[in-house]
FILUMTOR-826636 format. One record per residue (C-alpha): residue in one letter; y, z, x. Coordinates in steps of 0.2 Angstrom, whole numbers, plus 2048, in hexadecimal, padded with zeros to 3 digits. Layout:
% FILUMTOR-826636
AYZX
...
//
This chain:
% FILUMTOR-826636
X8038AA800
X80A89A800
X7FF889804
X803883816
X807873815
X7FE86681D
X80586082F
X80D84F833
X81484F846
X825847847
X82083A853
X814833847
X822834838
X82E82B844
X81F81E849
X81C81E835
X830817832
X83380C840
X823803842
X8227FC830
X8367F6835
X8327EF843
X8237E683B
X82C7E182D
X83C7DB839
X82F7D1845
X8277C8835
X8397C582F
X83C7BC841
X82A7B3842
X82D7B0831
X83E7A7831
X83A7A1844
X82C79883B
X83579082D
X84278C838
X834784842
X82D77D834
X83D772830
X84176D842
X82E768843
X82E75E831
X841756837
X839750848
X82874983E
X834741830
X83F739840
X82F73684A
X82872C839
X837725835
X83A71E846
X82871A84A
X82970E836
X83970783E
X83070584E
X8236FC845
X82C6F183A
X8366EB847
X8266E8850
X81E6DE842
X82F6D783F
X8306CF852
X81E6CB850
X8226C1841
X82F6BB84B
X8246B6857
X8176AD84B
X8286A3842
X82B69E855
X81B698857
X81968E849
X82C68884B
X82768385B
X818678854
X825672847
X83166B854
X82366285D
X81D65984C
X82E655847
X83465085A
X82664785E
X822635854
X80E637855
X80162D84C
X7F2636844
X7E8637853
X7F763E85D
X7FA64A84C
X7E865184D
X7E765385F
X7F765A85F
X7F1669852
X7DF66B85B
X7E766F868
X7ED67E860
X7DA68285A
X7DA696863
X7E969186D
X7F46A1863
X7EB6B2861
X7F56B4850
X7EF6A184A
X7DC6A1851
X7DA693844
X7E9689848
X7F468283D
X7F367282E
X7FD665829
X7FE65F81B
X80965080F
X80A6507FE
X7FD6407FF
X7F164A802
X7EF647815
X7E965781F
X7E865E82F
X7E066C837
X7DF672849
X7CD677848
X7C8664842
X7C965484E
X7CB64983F
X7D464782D
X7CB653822
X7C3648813
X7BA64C802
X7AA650800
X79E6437F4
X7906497EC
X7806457F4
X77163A7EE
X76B6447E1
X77D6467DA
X7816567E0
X79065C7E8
X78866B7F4
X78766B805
X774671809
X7706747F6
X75D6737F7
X760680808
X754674812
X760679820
X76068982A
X77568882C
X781694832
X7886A1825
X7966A782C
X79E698830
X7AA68D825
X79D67F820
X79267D812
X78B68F80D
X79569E811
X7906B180E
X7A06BD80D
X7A16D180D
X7AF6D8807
X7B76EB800
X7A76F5806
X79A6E9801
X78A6E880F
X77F6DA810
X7766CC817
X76F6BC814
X7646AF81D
X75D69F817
X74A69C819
X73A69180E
X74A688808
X74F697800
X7606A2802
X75A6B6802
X7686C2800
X7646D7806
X7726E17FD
X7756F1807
X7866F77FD
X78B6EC7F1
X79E6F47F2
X7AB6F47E4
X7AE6E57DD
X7A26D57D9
X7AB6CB7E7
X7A66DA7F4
X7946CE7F8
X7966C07F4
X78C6AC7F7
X79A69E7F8
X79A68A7FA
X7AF6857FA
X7B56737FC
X7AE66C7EA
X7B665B7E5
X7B86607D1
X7C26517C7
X7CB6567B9
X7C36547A8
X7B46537AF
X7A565C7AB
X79B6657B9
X78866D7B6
X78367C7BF
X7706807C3
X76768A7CF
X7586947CF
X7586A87D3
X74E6B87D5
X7516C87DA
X7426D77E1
X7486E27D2
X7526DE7C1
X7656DD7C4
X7736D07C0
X77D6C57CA
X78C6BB7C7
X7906A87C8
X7A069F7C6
X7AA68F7CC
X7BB6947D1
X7CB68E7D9
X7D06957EA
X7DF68F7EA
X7E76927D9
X7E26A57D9
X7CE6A37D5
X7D469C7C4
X7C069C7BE
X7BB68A7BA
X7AA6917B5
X7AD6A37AE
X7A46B17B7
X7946B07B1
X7866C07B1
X7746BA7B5
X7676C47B1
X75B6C37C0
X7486C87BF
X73A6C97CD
X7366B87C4
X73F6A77C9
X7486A07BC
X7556907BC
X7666927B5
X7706857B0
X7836867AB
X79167A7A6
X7A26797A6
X7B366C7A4
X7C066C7AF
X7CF6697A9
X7DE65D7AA
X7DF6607BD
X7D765C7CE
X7D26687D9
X7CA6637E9
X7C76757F0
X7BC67C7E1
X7AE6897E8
X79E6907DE
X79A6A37E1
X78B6AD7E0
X7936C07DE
X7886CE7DF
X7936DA7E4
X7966E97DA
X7876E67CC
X77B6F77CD
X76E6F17D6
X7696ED7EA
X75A6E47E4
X7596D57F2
X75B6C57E9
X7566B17ED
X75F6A27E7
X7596907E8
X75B67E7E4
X76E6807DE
X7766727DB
X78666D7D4
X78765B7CA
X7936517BF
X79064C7AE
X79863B7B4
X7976307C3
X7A36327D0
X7B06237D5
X7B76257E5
X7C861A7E9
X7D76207E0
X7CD62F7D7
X7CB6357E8
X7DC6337EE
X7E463C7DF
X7D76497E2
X7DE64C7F6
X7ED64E7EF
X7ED6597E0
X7E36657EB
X7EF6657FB
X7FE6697EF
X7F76767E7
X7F56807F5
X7FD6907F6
X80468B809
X80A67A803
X81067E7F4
X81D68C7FB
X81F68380A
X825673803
X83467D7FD
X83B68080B
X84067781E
X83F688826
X82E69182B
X82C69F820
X81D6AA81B
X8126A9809
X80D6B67FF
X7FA6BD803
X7ED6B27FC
X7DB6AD7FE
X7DA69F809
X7CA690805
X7C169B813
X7C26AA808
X7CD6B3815
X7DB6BF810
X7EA6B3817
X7FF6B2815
X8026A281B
X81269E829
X81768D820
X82567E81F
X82C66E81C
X82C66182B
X83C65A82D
X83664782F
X83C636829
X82F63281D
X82A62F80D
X81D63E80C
X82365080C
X81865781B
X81466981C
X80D67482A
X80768482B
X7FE692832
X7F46A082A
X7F66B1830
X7E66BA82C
X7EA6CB822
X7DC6D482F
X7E66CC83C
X7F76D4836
X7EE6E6832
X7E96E7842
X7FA6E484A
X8026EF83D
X7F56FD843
X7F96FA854
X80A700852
X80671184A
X80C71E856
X80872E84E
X7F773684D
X7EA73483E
X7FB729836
X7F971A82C
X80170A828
X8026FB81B
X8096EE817
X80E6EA806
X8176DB7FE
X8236E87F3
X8246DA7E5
X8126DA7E2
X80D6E97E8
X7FF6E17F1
X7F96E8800
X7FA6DB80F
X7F56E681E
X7EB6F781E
X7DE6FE82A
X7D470181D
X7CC6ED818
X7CA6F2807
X7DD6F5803
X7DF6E6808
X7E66D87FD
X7E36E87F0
X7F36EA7E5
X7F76FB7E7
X7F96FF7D5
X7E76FB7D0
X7E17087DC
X7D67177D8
X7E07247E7
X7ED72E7DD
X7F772A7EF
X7F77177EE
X7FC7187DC
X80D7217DF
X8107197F0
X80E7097E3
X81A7127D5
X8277177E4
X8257047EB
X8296FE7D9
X83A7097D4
X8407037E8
X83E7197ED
X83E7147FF
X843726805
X83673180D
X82D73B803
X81D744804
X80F7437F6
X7FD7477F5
X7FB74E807
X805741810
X81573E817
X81B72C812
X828720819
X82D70F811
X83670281D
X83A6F0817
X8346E5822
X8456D8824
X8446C5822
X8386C9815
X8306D2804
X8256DC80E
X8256EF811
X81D6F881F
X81870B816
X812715823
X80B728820
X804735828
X7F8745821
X803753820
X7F8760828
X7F7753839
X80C756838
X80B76A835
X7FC76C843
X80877084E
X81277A841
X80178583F
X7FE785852
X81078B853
X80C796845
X7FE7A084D
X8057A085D
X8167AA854
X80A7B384B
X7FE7B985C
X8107BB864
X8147C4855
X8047D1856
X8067D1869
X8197D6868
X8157E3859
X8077EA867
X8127EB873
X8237F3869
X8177FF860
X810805872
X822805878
X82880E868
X81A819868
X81F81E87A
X833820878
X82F82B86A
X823836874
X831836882
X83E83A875
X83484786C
X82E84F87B
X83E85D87B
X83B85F867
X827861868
X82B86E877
X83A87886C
X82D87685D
X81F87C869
X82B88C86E
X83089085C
X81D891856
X81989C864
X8298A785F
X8218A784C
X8128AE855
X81D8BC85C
X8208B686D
X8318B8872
X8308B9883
X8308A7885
X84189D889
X848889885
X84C87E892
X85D87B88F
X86086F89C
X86485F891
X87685D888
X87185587B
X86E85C86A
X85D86186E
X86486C87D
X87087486F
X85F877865
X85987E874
X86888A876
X86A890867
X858893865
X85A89F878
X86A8A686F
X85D8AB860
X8508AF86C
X85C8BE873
X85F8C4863
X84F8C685B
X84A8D086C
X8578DA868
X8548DC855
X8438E0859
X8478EB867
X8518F2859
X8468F484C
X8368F9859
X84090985B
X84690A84B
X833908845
X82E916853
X83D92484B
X83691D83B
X825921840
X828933848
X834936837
X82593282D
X81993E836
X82794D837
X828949823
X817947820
X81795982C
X82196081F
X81B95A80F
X80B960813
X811972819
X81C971808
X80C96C7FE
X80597D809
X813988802
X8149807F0
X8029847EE
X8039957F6
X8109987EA
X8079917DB
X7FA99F7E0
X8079AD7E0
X80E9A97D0
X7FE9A67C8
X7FA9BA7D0
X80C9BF7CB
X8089B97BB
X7F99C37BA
X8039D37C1
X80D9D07B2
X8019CE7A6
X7FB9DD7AA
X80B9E67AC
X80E9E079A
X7FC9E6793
X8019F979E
X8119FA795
X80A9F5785
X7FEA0578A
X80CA0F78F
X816A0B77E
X806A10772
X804A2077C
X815A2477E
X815A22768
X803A2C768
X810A39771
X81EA39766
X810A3C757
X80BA4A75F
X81AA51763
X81DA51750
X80EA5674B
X810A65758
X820A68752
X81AA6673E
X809A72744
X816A7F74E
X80FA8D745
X7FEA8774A
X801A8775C
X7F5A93760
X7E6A8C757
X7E9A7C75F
X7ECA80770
X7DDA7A776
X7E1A6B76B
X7F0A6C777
X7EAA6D786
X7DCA60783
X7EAA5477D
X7F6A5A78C
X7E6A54797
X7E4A46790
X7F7A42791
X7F9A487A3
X7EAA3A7A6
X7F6A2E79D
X804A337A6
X7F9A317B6
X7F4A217B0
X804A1B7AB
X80CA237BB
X802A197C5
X804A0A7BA
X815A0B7BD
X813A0E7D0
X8089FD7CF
X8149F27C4
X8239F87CF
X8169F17E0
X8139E17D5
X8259DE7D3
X8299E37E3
X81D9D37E8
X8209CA7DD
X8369CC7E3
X82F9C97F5
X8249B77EF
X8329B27E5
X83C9B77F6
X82F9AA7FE
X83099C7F0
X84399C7F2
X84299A804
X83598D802
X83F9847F6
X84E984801
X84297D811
X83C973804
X84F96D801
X85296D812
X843961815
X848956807
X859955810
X85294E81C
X845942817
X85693B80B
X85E93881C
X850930823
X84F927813
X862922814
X86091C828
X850910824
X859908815
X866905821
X85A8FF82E
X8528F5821
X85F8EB81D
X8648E882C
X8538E282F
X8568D7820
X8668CE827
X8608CC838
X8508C582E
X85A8BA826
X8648B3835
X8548B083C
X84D8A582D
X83B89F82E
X8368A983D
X83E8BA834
X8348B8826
X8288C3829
X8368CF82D
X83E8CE820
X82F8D3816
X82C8E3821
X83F8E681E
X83C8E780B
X82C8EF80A
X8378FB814
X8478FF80D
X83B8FF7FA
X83290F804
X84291480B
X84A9147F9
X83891D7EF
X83C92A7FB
X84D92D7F8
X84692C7E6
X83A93A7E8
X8429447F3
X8539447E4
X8439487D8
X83D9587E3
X85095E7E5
X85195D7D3
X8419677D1
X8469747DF
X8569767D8
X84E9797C8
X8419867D0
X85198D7DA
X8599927C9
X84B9987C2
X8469A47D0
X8589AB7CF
X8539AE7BD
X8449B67C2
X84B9C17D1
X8589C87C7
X84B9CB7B6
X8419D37C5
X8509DE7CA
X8519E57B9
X83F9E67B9
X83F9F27C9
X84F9FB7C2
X8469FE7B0
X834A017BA
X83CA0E7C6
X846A197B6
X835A157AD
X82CA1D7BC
X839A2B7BD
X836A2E7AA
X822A2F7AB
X825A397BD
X82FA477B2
X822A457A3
X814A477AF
X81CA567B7
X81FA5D7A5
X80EA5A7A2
X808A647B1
X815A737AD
X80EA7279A
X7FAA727A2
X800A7E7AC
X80AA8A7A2
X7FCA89793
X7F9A9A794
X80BA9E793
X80AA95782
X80BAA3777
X819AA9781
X822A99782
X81FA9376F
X832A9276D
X832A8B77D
X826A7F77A
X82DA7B769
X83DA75773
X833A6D77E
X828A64773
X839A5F76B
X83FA5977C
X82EA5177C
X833A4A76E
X842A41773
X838A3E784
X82BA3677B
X837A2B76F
X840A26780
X831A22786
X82CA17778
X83DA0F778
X83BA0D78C
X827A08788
X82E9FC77B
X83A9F3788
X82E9F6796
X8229EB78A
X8309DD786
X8379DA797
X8239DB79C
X8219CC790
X8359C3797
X82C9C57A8
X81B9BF7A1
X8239AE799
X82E9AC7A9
X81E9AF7B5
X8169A17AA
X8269967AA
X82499A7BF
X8109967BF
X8159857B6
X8249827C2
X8189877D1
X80D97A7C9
X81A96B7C9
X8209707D9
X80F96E7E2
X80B95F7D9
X81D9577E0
X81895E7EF
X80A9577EF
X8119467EB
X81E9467F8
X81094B805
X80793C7FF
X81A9307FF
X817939810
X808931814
X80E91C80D
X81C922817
X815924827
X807914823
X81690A821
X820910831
X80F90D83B
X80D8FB832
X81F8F7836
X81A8FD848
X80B8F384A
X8148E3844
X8228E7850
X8158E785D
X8118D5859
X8228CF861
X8228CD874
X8338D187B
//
């Protein structure tokens, strides 16, 4: 019996094809819809930067602008207007916090050394050391003064240092809280030093710190790039105090804006640290007159402002540099266009904070960035970050700066993005300056990934909604196939009663009209075959009837043979009796002939023997009498066998027929089976099991007509060897009728002996030739007695084979009619 296989409805099959196609064809849309999205997005962020950097370096370009305007304006007035020096300085003071962009105002300058600045009410002059010879302002710190402010001390933070300081017990106390990354982050200045050149200058001051840690001092110049008159020098402090003392030359130059710095910035420690008495003297005395004024002006033009702007009539802006304040400036700067024999410079600073704020304020985009570099040093000149400022962008540690710095450097300009960021360069016109303005790339692409999840949600909610909508058209258009499948298993279950609806027209109502057309048929092939099945069934009984009554007869006829057979035998043994006393006789005849003369004396010999041989004859008479019954019965059973055998054939005939019509009904079983496919299997296998019955019958019943027609020719045989039989027993009885008579006419003429010697001699030759006759007839009494013995044995082994067929077609009989009622009972399954 075949594995059933494992059911998979077609709904769930079809749901199993389209769903993954439908889900692969939505994330093909969602995924092309997104990068689709994806580039419309990055082209809207790369115009949106793009135009927000243009945006912006037009803005800083107006505002530069703006600033040239102003300072133009303050230009015009000094060349327009023939003032004195009182009418120059009240002229600048009066731009003291006048312009936002120049809180500071502005500063003129001539190449004489003369200076003017908005935030002072008089010409700016040079400091002379004080009584004790030292050039400080407040060195012995006996004065409590401001340190924010531009006089005397000033304390300065810078790139992430934290700190602060406060003079007290004419001491300075400085409380590091992050001493940031370079030395310069905190930081103790005094600018403004008068240092003649070739001159030697002595350093001291005394110094300790809470903990061990080092500090730096120097002398440097502010205005020539913090060239270090006194190299940066490591100090050593301990909880201790200790004076230091260093010296240094300067050099074949003036410089009247020199500045001493304590840096303790960037040096390992927090430790707090106290400085006192710092003092800074000259090895020789100082002569003011000449001296002096060579000094005003040696200092005045080599200023970053007045050297750049002395080179030029129109106002135009600096690089960035440290101003004497320490403040990150570019400075707005130009020739006046006067009539005298000084070359007069103004200018305005523009501090670097200052310009990073504005540049910030422009940014339109969220979380983006700007700065402003001067492309030729790579120098950063705005940023929101402080400590980028002034910061070349090069020298930094962030991988980004560094290739914004190498992009800067071989003039890349496009946008690109690197490191995370979406970078823009835009020159910033009239000048070297360019505004780079980036943005993180995940602030761009959060609308990409909120655009991402929404198609992703629609995506999940539209393969929701397809599958349900899917799953229901399916149902909907499977509904006429689940119902024809639903009618074809009940018809595989035998049910064919039931009927399609055929009222689509599409291919399903075909199905379904075909399947009505098949419907019919197999009611009529099982109404076919049901009665079919009931013939086959009464056939089989009728057979079964007959094989049984001819089992009956075989065995009947077994038993007569076997008795016939025992007639026979004892026929045979009678003859042999017959045949010894019939040659007893002749010897007696010869001796009664050889003992003539003695007939008398042997008379009573005679008469005993002629007792004893009517006895015989008796006996043999009646022998006779019985063999010639036997054969009589034996005629009339043989008589019975042959008409047995022909019922027999008869039977067989018809079985063969019956045979013939259910291999015909088999097979025409077998076709309609066939037409019928999977539902006529089972059919099909009755069909077979039937025509294999119908053809072992035909077998046996050729078998048994072979074995009947074999028992037909032997009972012809055996009738006419019975015939002769009957004709030799009835001249036999004759014979032993005349020979008893004889015998009874010799008892009863034995006294007539004497007188019928002659007589007797003739009889006893008669007797003679009687008695050899009756041998002869004994003799071939006793051969056909063994002829019928062999062909009763022959009969008895026939009878034998015929019951034992007949047993075995009562027994095909008995398959045949289990079969007929199993076909019957599985036709009973079908409902029609």
């Amino acid at each position: 019996m075949k594995e059933r296989k494992k059911f998979f409805p077609i709904k769930i099959k079809l749901l199993g094809i389209i769903l993954p196609v439908v889900l692969v064809i939505i994330v093909v849309l969602i995924g092309l819809s997104y990068f689709v999205s994806e580039r419309v997005l990055k082209q809207n962020a790369h115009s949106l930067l793009n135009s927000s950097v243009e945006s912006q370096a037009s803005e800083i370009e107006g505002w530069l602008d703006k600033n040239l305007n102003s300072v133009n304006a303050v230009k015009q007035g000094l060349e327009e207007m023939d003032f004195g020096e009182k009418e120059t300085q009240d002229f600048l003071y009066a731009y003291y916090n006048f312009d936002s962009n120049f809180p500071e105002g502005f500063q003129l300058a001539s190449t004489k050394g003369k200076i003017y600045k908005s935030e002072e009410g008089k010409a700016i002059g040079f400091r002379e050391p004080d009584a004790a010879g030292n050039f400080l302002e407040n060195g012995d710190f006996s004065v409590r003064e401001d340190l924010s402010d531009k006089k005397g001390w000033t304390f300065l933070t810078a790139l992430g240092g934290e700190a602060s300081a406060q003079i007290e017990d004419k001491e300075i106390k400085i409380f590091t809280v992050n001493e940031g990354g370079e030395d310069y982050s905190v930081q103790l200045v005094q600018p403004e030093l008068f240092l003649q050149k070739n001159t030697g200058y002595r350093v001291s001051f005394d110094a300790c710190a809470d903990g061990e840690r080092n500090m730096k001092v120097s002398v440097t110049a502010p205005d020539q790039d913090y060239k270090r008159y006194l190299e940066d020098t490591e100090v050593l402090l301990t909880t201790q105090k200790q004076t230091f003392t260093y010296e240094f030359t300067m050099g074949e130059e003036d410089d009247a804006n020199g500045r001493l710095e304590f840096n303790l910035g960037a040096a390992g420690s927090k430790e707090g640290v106290t400085i006192s008495n710092v003092s800074v003297s000259s090895n020789a005395p100082f002569a003011p007159g000449e001296e002096k004024e060579n000094a005003q002006d040696s200092q005045v033009t080599r200023s970053e402002w007045f050297l750049e702007g002395q080179t030029r009539v129109n106002m135009g802006f600096t690089d960035a540099y440290i101003n004497d304040e320490g403040k990150q400036v570019i400075s707005v700067c130009g020739m006046l266009n006067k009539n005298t024999e000084d070359v007069w410079v103004l200018s305005g600073d523009l501090s670097l904070e200052r310009i990073s704020i504005f540049v910030s304020s422009f940014v339109k985009m969220e979380d983006a960035q700007s700065l402003l570099v001067d492309a030729e040093e790579g120098r950063v000149l705005a940023s929101r970050d402080t400590a980028l400022i002034s910061a070349k962008l090069g020298d930094s540690s962030d991988e980004f700066m560094k290739n914004v710095a190498e992009k800067i450097a071989s003039y890349q300009y496009d946008l690109v993005e690197m490191n995370g960021n979406i970078c823009v360069f835009e020159p910033v016109e009239g000048t070297n300056w360019l505004l780079v303005s980036y943005v993180p790339a995940k602030t761009v692409y959060k609308d990409l990934r909120h655009t991402r999840n929404i198609m992703i949600l629609f995506g999940i909610v539209s393969v929701l909604v397809l599958t349900l909508l899917m799953e229901r058209i399916v149902h909907i258009v499977i509904m006429p196939v689940k119902k024809l499948t639903d009618l074809i298993t009940t018809m595989t279950e035998g049910d064919f009663t039931i009927q399609s609806d055929e009222g689509s027209n599409d291919e399903i109502g075909i199905m379904s009209r075909c399947v009505n057309v098949f419907i019919e048929a197999m009611r009529g092939v099982i109404v076919s075959i049901d009665h079919v099945s009931h013939m086959l069934h009464n056939q089989a009984d009728s057979s079964k009837d007959v094989s049984v009554q001819m089992f009956s007869a075989s065995k009947q006829q077994n038993q007569s043979m076997k008795d016939m057979n025992s007639t026979v035998n004892q026929l045979s043994r009678s003859v042999n009796v017959i045949a010894q006393s019939a040659t007893t006789l002749a010897a007696l005849v010869e001796e009664t002939k050889a003992d003539g003369d003695g007939v008398s004396g042997k008379m009573e010999e005679t008469v005993n023997i002629s007792q004893k041989g009517k006895a015989v004859m008796q006996d043999v008479d009646a022998a006779m009498h019985s063999i010639n019954d036997s054969v009589r019965q034996l005629q009339s059973a043989i008589d019975e066998v042959g008409q047995a055998s022909q019922e027999i054939t008869d039977i067989t005939r018809t079985i063969g027929e019956i045979a013939d019509e259910t291999n015909l009904l088999s097979l025409n079983a077998s076709i309609e089976a066939a037409r019928a496919g999977e539902a006529g299997k089972g059919f099909a296998v009755v069909a077979s099991e039937t025509s294999k019955l119908a053809q072992t019958s035909m077998e046996s019943v050729r078998h048994i007509d072979e074995l009947i027609m074999e028992i037909k020719s032997l009972i012809e045989s055996v009738i006419s060897q019975a015939k002769d039989s009957v004709d030799n027993i009835n001249n036999s009885s004759v014979l032993i009728g005349n020979a008893v008579k004889t015998y009874d006419s010799i008892f009863d003429n034995i006294a007539d002996v004497s007188e019928l010697v002659e007589k007797m001699i003739q009889k006893i030759n008669q007797v003679e030739n009687v008695a050899r006759n009756v041998a002869d007839i004994s003799e071939e009494q006793a051969d056909s007695s063994r002829s019928i013995l062999a062909s009763s044995d022959n009969l008895v082994a026939q009878a034998d084979s015929l019951m034992q067929n007949s047993e075995t077609v009562a027994k095909e009989s008995e398959n045949l009619t289990t079969s007929a009622k199993e076909l019957e009972n599985q036709i009973k399954i079908f409902r029609v």
